[in-house]
N, C-alpha and C positions, 0 to 999 in steps of 0.2 A: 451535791457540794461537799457533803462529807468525806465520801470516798476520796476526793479530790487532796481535800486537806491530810487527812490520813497517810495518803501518799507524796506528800510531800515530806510531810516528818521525816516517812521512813524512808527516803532518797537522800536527804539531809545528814539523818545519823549513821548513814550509810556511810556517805563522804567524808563523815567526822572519825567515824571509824578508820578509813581507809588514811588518813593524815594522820592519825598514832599510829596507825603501825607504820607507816611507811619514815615516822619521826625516827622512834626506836628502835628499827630493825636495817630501812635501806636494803631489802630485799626485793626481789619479783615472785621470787617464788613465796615466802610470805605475802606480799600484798593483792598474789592471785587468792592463796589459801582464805585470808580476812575477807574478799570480796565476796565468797562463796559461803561463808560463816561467821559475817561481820558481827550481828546479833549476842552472836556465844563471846567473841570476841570484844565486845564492850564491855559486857558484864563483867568478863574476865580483870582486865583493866582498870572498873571501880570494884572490883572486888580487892584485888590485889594494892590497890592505890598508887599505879601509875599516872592518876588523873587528881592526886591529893596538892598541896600545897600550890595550887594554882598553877598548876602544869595543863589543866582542862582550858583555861585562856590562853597559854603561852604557846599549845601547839599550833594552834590554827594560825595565831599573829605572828610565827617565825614563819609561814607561807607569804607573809605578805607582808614584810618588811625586807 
């Protein structure tokens, strides 16, 4: 059941990943690159503080409004 849960996260933050970039860039050729390196590509993101001022809620709720 662990493994289970594990891989969910990490299918989840995948997808989460994959809705910033595809927010800020609108690329394919980026959102192939993020799919293949989404991990480095998060970091990236709250490194940088693309996900700062409440931009980490705002991505996902402009999908679905």
């Amino acid at each position: 059941m662990k493994t289970r849960d594990t891989s969910l996260l990490y299918l989840f933050l995948g997808l989460y990943a994959l809705m910033i970039n595809w927010y800020y860039n609108h690329s394919i050729i980026m959102l192939i690159l993020c799919y293949i390196f989404w991990p480095v590509y998060l970091i990236y993101e709250l490194l940088t503080g693309g996900l700062s001022h409440g931009m980490w809620k705002h991505i996902p709720l402009s999908y679905f409004n």
